[in-house]
BABATI-934960 format. One line per 8 residues: for each residue y, z, x of C-alpha. Coordinates in steps of 0.2 Angstrom, whole numbers, plus 5000, padded with zeros to 4 digits. Each point is the difference from the previous one (the first is absolute). Layout:
<recs>
Y Z X ~ ... $
</recs>
This chain:
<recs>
4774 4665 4764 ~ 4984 4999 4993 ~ 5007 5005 4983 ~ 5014 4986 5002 ~ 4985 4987 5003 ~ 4991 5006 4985 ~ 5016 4997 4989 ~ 5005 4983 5008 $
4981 4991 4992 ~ 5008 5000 4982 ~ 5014 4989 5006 ~ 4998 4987 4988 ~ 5008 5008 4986 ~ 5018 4990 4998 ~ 5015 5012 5008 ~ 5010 5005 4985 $
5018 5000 5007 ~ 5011 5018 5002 ~ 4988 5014 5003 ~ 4998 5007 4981 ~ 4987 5013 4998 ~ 4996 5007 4982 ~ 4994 5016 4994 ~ 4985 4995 4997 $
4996 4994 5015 ~ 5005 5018 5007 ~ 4989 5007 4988 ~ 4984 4989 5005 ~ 5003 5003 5017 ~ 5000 5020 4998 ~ 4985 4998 4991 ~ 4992 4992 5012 $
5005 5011 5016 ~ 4995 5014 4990 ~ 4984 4995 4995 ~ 4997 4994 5019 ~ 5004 5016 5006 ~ 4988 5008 4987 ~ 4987 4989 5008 ~ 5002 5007 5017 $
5001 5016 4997 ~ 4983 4997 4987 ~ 4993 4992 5017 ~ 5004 5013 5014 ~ 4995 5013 4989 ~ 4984 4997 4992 ~ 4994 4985 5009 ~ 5003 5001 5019 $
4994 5018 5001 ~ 5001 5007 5018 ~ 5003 4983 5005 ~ 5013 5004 5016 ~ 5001 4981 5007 ~ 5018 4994 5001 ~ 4994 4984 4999 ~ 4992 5002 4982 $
5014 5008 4993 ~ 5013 4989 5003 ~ 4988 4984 4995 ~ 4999 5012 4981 ~ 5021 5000 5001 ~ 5004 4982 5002 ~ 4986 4994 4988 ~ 5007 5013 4986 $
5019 4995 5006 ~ 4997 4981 5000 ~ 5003 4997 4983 ~ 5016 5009 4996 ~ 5006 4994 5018 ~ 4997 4984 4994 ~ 5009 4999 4983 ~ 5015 5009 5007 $
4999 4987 5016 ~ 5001 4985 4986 ~ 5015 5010 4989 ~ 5010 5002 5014 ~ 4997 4982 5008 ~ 4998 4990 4983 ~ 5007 5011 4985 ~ 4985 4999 4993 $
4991 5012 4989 ~ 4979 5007 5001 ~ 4989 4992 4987 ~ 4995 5017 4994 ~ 4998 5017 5006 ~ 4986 4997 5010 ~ 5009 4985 5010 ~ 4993 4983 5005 $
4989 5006 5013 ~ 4989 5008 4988 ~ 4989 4984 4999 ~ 4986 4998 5009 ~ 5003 4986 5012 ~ 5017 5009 5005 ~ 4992 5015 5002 ~ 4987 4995 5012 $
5016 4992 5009 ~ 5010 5015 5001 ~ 4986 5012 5005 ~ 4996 4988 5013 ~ 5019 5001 5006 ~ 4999 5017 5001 ~ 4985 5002 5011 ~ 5009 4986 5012 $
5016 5011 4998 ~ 4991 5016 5007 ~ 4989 4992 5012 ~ 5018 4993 5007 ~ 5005 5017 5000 ~ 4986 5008 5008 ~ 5002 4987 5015 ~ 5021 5004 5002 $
4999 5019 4995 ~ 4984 5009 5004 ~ 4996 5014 4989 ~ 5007 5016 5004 ~ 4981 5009 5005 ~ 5001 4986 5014 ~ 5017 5003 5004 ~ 4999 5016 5002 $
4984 4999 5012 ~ 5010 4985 5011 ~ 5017 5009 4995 ~ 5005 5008 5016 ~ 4992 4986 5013 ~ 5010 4986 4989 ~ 5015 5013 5003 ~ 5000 5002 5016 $
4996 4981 5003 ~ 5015 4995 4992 ~ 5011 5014 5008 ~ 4992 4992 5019 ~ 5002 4982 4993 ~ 5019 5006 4997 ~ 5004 5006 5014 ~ 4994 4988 5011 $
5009 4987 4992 ~ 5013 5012 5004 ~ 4998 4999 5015 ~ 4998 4980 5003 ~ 5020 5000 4989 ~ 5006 5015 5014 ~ 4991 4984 5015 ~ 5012 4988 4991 $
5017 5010 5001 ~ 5004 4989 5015 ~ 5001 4988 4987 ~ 5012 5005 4986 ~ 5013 4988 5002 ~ 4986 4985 4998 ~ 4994 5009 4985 ~ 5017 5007 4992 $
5006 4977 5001 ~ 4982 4996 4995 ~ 5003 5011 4984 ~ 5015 4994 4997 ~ 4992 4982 4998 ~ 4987 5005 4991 ~ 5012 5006 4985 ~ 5009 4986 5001 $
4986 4988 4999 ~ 4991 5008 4987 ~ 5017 5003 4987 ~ 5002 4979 5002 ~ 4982 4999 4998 ~ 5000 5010 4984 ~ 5014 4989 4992 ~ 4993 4983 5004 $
4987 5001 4985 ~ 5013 5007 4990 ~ 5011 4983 5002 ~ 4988 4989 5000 ~ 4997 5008 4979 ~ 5018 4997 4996 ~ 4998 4982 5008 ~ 4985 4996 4988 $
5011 5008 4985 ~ 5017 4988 5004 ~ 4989 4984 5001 ~ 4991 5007 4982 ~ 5015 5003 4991 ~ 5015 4990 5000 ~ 5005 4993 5018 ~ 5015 5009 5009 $
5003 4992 5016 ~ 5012 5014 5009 ~ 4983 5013 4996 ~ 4987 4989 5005 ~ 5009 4997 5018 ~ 5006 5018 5000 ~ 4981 5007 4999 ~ 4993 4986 5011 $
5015 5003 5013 ~ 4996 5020 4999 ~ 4979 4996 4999 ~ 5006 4990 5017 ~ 5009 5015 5007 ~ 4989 5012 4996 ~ 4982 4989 5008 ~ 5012 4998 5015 $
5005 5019 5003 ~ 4981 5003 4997 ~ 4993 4989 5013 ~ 5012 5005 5013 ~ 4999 5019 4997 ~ 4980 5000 4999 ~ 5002 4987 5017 ~ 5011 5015 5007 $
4989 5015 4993 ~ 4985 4990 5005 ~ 5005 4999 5021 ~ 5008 5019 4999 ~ 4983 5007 4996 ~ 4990 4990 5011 ~ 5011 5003 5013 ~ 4996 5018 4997 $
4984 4998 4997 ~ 4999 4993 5020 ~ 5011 5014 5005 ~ 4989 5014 4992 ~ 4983 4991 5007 ~ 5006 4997 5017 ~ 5005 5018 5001 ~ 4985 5008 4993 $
4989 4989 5011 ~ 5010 5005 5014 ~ 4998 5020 4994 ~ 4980 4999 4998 ~ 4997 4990 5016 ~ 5009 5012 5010 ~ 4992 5015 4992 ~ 4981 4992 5005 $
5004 4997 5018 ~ 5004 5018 5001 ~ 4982 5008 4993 ~ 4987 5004 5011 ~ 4988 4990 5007 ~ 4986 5008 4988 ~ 5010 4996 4986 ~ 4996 4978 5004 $
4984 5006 5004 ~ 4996 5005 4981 ~ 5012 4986 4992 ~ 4994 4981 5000 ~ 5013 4987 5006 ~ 5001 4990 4983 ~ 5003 5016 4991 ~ 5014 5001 5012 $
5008 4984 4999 ~ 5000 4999 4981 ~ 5009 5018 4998 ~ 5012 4990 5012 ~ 5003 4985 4989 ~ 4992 5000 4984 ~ 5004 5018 4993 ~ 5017 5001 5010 $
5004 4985 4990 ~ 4995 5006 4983 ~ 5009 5017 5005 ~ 5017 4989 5004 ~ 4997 4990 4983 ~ 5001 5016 4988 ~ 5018 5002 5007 ~ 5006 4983 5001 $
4989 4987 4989 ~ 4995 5013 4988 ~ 5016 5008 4997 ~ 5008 4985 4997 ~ 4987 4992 4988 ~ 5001 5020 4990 ~ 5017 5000 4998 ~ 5002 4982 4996 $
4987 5001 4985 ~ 5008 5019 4995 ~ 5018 4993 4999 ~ 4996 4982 4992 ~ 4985 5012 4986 ~ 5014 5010 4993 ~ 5015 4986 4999 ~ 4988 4987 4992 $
4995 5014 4987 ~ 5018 5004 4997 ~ 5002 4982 4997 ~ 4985 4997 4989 ~ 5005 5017 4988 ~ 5016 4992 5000 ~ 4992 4984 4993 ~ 4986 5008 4990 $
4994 5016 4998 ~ 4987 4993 4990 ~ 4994 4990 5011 ~ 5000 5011 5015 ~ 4991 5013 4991 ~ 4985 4988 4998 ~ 5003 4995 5017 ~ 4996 5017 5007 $
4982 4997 4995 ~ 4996 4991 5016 ~ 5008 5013 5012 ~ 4985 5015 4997 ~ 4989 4985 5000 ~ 5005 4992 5019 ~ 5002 5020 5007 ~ 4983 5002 4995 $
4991 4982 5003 ~ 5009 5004 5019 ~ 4995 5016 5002 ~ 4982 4993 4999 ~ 5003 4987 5010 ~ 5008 5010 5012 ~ 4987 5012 5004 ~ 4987 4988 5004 $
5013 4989 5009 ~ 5005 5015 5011 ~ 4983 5004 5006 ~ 4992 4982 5002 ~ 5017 4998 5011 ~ 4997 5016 5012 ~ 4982 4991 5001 ~ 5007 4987 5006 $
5012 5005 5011 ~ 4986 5011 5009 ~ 4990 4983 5000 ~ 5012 4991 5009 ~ 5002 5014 5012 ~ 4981 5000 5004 ~ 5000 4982 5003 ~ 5015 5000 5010 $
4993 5011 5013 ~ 4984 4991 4999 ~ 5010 4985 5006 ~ 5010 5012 5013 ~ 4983 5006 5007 ~ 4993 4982 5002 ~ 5015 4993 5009 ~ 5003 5017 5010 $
4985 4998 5007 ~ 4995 4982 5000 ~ 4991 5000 5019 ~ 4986 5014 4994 ~ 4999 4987 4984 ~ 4999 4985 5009 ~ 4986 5009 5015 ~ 4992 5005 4985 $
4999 4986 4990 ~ 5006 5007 4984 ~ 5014 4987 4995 ~ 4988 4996 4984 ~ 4996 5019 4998 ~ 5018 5005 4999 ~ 5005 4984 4990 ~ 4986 5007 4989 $
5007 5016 4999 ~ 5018 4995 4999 ~ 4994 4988 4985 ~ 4993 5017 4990 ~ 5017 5008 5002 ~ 5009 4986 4994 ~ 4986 4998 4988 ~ 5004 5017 4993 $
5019 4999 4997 ~ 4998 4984 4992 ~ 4988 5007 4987 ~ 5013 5016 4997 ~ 5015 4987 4999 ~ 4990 4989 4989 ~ 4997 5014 4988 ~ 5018 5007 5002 $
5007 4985 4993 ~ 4987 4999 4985 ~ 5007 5015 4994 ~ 5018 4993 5003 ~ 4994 4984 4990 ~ 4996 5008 4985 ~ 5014 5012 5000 ~ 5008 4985 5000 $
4990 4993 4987 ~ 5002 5013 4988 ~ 5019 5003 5004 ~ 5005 4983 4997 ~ 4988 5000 4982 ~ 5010 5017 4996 ~ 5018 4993 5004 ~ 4997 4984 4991 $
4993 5012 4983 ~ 5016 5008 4999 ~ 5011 4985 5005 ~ 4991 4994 4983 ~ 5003 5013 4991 ~ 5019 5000 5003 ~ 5001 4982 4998 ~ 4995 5002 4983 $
5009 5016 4994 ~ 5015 4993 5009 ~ 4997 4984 4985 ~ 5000 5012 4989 ~ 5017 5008 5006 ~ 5009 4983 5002 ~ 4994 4994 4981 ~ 5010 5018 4994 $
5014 4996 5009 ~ 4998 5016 5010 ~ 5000 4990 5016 ~ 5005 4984 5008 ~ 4988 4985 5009 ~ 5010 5005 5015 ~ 4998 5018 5001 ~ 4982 4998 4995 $
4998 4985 5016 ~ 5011 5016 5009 ~ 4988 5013 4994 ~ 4984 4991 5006 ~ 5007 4997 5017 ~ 5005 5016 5002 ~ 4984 5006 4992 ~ 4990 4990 5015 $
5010 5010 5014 ~ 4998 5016 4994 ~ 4982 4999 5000 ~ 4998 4994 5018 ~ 5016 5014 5005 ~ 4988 5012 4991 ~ 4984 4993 5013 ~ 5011 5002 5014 $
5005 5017 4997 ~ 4984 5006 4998 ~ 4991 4987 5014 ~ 5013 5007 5010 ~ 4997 5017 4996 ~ 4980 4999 5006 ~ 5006 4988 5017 ~ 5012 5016 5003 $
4987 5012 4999 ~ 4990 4989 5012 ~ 5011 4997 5014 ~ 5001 5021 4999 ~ 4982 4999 5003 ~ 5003 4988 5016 ~ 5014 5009 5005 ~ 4990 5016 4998 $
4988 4994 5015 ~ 5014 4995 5011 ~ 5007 5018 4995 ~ 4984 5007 5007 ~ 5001 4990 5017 ~ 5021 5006 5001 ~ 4997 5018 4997 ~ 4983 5002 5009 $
5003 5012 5018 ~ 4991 4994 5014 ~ 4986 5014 5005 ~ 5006 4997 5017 ~ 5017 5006 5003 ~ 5013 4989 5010 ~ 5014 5012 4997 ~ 5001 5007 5017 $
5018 5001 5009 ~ 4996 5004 5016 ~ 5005 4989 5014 ~ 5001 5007 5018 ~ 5008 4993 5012 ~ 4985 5000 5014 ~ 4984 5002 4994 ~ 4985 5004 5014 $
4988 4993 4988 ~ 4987 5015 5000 ~ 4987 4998 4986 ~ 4990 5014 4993 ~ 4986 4995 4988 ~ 4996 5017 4992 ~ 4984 5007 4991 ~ 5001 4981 4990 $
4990 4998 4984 ~ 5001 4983 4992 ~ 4993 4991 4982 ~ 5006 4983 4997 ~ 5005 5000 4982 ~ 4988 4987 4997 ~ 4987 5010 5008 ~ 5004 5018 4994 $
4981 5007 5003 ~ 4998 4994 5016 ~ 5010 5005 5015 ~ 5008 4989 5012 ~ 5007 5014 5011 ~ 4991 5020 5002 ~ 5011 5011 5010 ~ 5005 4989 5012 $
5012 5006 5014 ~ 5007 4990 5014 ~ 5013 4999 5013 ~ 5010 4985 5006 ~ 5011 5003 5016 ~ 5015 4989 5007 ~ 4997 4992 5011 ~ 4980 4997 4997 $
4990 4988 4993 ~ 4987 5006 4987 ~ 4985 4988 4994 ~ 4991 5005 4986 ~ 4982 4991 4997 ~ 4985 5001 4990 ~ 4991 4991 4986 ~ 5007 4989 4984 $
5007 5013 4988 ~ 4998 5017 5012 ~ 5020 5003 4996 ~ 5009 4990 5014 ~ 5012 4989 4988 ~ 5002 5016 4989 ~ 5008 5010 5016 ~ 5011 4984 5001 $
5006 5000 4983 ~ 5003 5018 4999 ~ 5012 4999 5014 ~ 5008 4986 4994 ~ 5006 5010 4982 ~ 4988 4990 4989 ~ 4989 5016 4992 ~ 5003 5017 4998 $
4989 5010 5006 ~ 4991 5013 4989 ~ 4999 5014 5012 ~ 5007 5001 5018 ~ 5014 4989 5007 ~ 5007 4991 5013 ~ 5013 5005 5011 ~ 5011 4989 5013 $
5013 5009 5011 ~ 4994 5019 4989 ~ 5006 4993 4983 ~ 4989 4992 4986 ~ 5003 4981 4996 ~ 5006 5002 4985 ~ 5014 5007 5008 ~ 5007 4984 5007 $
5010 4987 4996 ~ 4991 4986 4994 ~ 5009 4988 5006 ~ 5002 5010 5014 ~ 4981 5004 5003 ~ 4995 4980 5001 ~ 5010 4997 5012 ~ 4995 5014 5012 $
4981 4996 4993 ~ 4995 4983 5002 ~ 4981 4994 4996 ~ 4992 4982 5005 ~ 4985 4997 4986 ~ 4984 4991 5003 ~ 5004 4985 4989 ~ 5019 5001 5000 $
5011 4994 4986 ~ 5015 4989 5005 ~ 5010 4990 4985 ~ 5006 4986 4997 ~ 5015 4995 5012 ~ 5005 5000 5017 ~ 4992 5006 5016 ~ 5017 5008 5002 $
4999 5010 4981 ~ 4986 5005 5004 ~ 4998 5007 5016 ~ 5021 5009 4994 ~ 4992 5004 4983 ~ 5010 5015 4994 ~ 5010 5002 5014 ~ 5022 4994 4998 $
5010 4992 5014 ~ 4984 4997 5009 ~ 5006 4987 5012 ~ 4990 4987 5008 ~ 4997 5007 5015 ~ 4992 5013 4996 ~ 4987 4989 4987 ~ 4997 4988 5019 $
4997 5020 5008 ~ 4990 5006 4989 ~ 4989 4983 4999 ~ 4997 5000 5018 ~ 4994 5017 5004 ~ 4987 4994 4984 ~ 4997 4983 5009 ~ 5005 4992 4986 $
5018 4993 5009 ~ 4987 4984 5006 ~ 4994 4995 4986 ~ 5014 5000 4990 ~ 5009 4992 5013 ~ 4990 4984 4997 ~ 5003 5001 4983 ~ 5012 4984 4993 $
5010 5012 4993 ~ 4997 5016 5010 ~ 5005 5014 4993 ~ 5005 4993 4984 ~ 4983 4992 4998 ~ 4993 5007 4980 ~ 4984 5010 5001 ~ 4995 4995 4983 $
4994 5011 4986 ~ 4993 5015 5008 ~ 5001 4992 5018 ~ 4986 4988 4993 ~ 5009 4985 5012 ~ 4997 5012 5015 ~ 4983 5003 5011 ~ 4993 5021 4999 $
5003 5001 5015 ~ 5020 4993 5001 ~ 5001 5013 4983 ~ 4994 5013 5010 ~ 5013 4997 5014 ~ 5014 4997 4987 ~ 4996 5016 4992 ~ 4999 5010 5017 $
5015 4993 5002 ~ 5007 5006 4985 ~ 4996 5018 5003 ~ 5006 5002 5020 ~ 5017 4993 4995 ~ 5002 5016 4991 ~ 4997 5009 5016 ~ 4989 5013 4989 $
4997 5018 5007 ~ 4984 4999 4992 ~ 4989 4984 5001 ~ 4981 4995 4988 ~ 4992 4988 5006 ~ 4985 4994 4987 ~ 4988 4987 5009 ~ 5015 4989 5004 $
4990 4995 5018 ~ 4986 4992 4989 ~ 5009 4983 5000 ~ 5007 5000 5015 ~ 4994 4991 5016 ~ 4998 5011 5016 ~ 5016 4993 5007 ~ 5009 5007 4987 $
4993 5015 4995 ~ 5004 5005 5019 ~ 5018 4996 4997 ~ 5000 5010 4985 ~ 4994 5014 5009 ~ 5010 4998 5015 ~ 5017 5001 4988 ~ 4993 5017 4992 $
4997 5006 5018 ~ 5019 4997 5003 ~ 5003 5012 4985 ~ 4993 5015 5011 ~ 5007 5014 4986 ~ 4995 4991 4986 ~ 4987 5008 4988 ~ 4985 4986 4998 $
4987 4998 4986 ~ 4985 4990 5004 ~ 4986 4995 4988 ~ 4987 4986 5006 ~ 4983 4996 5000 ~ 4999 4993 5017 ~ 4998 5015 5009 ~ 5008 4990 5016 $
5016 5000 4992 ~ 5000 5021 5001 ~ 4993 5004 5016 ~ 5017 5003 5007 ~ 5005 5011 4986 ~ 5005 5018 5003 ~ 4990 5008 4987 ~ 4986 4992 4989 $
4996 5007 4984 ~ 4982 4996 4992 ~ 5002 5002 4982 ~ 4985 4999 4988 ~ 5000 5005 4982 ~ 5018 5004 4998 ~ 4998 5016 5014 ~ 5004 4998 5019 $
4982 5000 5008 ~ 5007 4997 5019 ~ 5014 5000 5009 ~ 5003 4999 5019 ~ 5005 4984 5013 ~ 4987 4986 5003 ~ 4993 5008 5016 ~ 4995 5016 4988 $
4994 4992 4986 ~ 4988 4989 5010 ~ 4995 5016 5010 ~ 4997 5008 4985 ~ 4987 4987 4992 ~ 5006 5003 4985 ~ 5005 4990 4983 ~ 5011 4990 5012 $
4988 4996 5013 ~ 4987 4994 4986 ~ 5014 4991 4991 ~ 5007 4990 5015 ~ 4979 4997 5006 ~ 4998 4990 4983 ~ 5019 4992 4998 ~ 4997 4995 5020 $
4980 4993 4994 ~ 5010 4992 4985 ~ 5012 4992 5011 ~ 4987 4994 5013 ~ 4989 4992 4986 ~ 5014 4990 4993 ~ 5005 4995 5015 ~ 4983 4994 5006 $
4999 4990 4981 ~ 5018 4991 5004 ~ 4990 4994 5018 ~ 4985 4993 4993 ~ 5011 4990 4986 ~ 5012 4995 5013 $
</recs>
């Protein structure tokens, strides 16, 4: 290509007709090959040495191939013969000019096709990135098979619109030519009807082709959406722990929908621009080969101006997509928990720092469109260089009689298209490549395996609900140098209540979760009924093991959904049932719409102590064998913390987990367990453990001093 826009600069000469080359031009042009070839090998030889850099060497080629290059360009193109055997570029001026284009030519070169010493250092990573790149996209085309009739119709389109788009230009030049020439009245309305024809077969089929693909595209995205949110729901607890919620949320819609787009939006545009490249060359040989030759100058050119572009695009784009991500869960944090904010007063500090995120992806998107702009810039400049350049050669052309004005108005039309076909194809290339990369992290999310398995089968028909906590040792993944459980071994008994106390972070909650599936232990396990929990059905497992948090999570809806949440043919009776034994049936009750009434998001509508009651309510209506209780009194007035109680009592084989700091709550309990430090320090009734004088005795003497003093501070502001 580069040898093609040396031997276009001498275009002034005057085109001499039928091609008509003499022997002595055959003669001047051997000479002149020959004496560049003795001028390379003179070069490597003597003057580069040990000079190994690619680079260098193939800057010494072009500069001693310009010239010969050049004459046999203007021969071909012009019929014209080299002033003498050292050809026109011998002069100094066009010497300067042609060494220069030879440095640009192999810095060009460098950028497309790095020299093979770097190839063969990033060889086998740049492999085995295009063999993962391949088969992921792959994979996303095996995701779209549900698909294949929208896409077999859609293709159908797409040929059909581009072979009346082709033909369009190509009427248009015999339109210009009947109205040049002497007027035919049946041609003229002949074209113009088939011009007519063919702009309407276009718009339709591109309409057609258009909705197909995006219909696809929606298909594809809502599937995949559907596939990635279902795989996260399944990990394990520690997994959310690690992961941030924005990071979350934009795998869910922002790399889902670039990993839908390679299919559907890029597919289309690729295949399009493919099709529509090689029927408009056809057409533009078919016209003028001469022509189309020169044309070829811009294609290397665009490939390598967007392969620049592309790289720096790319990256500044992944910046900003992390950006945005960043800045969306600032905002998510901020409105999550806008009580701490507003107790705090921190609206203006997290403003602020909302302000700095948003700050920060408007200084990476301001950047990323610079480098589009002079992409731009210099693509246009380019573009309208060779638009020139066949303008001018095409005068030439007509003033032979080698072509027509129409052809030549034909020819430039055509021209036009095929350079932005060629900047689709290789636009779309890059945009291909990535959405792989999107869908390569939503890949990661489908294939991952929870650590905790949820694979059990088994389902008994009665379980008794013995648990067996056995030789436990625990690390939260977060927290792997400091352990949350140290061989901790515990027995809970139907039938009994078990309280565990002690102090903030001693292991309490960790019991709970472990029992609840959340973590895997690293040594030990937990047994219920002999077998290890794994064991179980999942489904099967939460319904025969029901936990009440301290701060429990209702969602937006109903009373009703939410006390049936994840229970089917749940019928109301058994929602008003379930309310009462919680002393929730009041409340709601004086509700306008009862039971229908919306809880908001997160039960934010509600008091902490009615979502307290709702989600008691929501675990004894699955009549659980085994039953957690996590602080769920704290809320609760006395009255109703007696009727809560009262309804366990009436569950007399029912296994019971108690956790609370108001040691009044426990005193009942069957066992209490004082855990300290992740180990079980004492164990016994209240009577014992108060006989004892030990870590419970002193830790109910300072709750009680604790208790006493707040309430003497309540009296004296009363």
């Amino acid at each position: 290509s580069l040898l093609l826009f040396c031997s276009t600069s001498g275009l002034g000469s005057e085109s001499r007709g039928e091609t008509n080359y003499s022997s002595s031009s055959v003669f001047l042009l051997t000479q002149l090959w020959l004496v560049a070839a003795v001028k390379w090998i003179c070069l490597r030889c003597f003057l580069l040495g040990s000079w190994s850099e690619a680079t260098v060497r193939r800057c010494v080629a072009v500069s001693c191939l310009m010239c010969p290059a050049y004459e046999s360009g203007l021969t071909l193109l012009m019929n014209t013969q080299p002033e003498n055997w050292s050809g026109s570029l011998s002069c100094p001026g066009k010497t300067i000019a042609s060494t220069a284009a030879a440095l640009i030519a192999c810095l060009f070169w460098e950028v497309s096709f790095p020299s093979a010493k770097s190839a063969t250092a990033e060889g086998s990573e740049s492999a085995e990135r295009k063999q993962r790149n391949r088969a992921l996209f792959m994979r996303v085309v095996r995701y779209s098979k549900p698909d294949a009739p929208l896409l077999s119709g859609a293709f159908v389109f797409l040929s059909l619109a581009v072979i009346c788009d082709m033909f369009i230009p190509f009427y248009t030049g015999k339109v210009i030519d009947i109205l040049g020439e002497q007027y035919q009245p049946n041609s003229f309305m002949s074209a113009i009807f088939l011009m007519g024809l063919l702009s309407l077969g276009s718009s339709l089929s591109s309409g057609l082709r258009g909705g197909l693909f995006m219909c696809t595209l929606s298909s594809l995205n809502k599937r995949v959406r559907l596939m990635l949110f279902n795989a996260l729901v399944k990990q394990e607890i520690g997994f959310f722990e690690d992961k941030k919620t924005g990071d979350l949320t934009s795998r869910l819609s922002t790399d889902t929908k670039l990993m839908s787009q390679s299919v559907a939006m890029n597919v289309n545009i690729l295949l399009r621009s493919l099709i529509k490249s090689v029927g408009v060359l056809y057409l533009m040989l078919s016209l003028s080969w001469k022509l189309t030759l020169l044309t070829f100058i811009e294609a290397p050119l665009i490939a390598i101006t967007q392969k620049i572009y592309n790289t720096h695009y790319e990256q500044l784009s992944k910046e900003v997509q992390d950006s945005v991500a960043r800045a969306n869960e600032t905002a998510g944090e901020a409105v999550a928990g806008v009580r701490t904010v507003r107790s705090f007063h921190m609206e203006l500090g997290e403003a602020c720092r909302y302000d700095d995120r948003l700050t920060d992806t408007h200084n990476l998107k301001t950047r990323r469109d610079t480098v589009r702009a002079v992409y731009l810039l210099v693509r246009r400049v380019m573009s309208l260089g060779i638009q020139v350049l066949i303008m001018y050669y095409g005068r030439q052309l007509i003033k032979s009689g080698c072509m027509s004005t129409g052809n030549l108005v034909s020819f430039i039309l055509y021209q036009g298209d095929l350079g932005s076909y060629i900047r689709s194809l290789v636009y779309m290339y890059s945009n291909m490549l990535n959405s792989v990369g999107a869908a390569a992290k939503v890949f990661d999310y489908l294939d991952r395996k929870p650590l905790v398995s949820i694979d059990g089968s088994l389902h008994p028909e009665t379980l008794a609900g013995q648990v067996h906590f056995n030789n436990l040792t625990f690390f939260y993944p977060t927290r792997p140098d400091q352990p949350a459980l140290k061989n901790f071994s515990l027995d809970l008994k139907p039938g009994q209540m078990t309280a565990l106390v002690g102090m903030s972070g001693g292991g309490k909650s960790t019991c709970v979760s472990l029992l609840e599936g959340f973590y895997q232990p690293q040594q030990g396990h937990i047994l219920l009924d002999g077998q290890p929990l794994q064991n179980y059905q999942h489904k099967y497992l939460h319904q025969k093991v029901a936990m009440v948090g301290q701060d429990p999570v209702l969602f937006s809806g109903s009373i009703r959904d939410n006390i049936a949440y994840g229970l089917t043919d749940c019928d109301q009776k058994k929602v008003e049932d379930a309310a009462r034994e919680a002393n929730a049936h009041d409340f709601i009750s004086r509700l306008e719409k009862r039971y229908d009434t919306d809880v908001g998001e997160r039960g934010c509508l509600l008091s902490g102590g009615q979502k307290q009651r709702i989600a008691i309510a929501r675990a004894l209506i699955r009549q659980p064998q085994v039953l957690i209780m996590d602080e769920v009194t704290s809320s609760l007035d006395t009255e109703s913390e007696r009727m809560v109680q009262d309804a366990l009592a009436r569950r007399p084989n029912q296994t019971l987990l108690v956790i609370a700091h108001r040691l009044k709550t426990i005193e009942r309990a069957d066992q209490i367990v004082v855990i300290d430090k992740g180990e079980v320090v004492e164990q016994g009734t209240h009577q014992e453990l108060m006989e004892k004088k030990g870590n419970y005795y002193k830790l109910r003497e300072r709750l009680f001093t604790e208790e006493k003093e707040a309430d003497e501070k309540v009296d004296k502001q009363d």
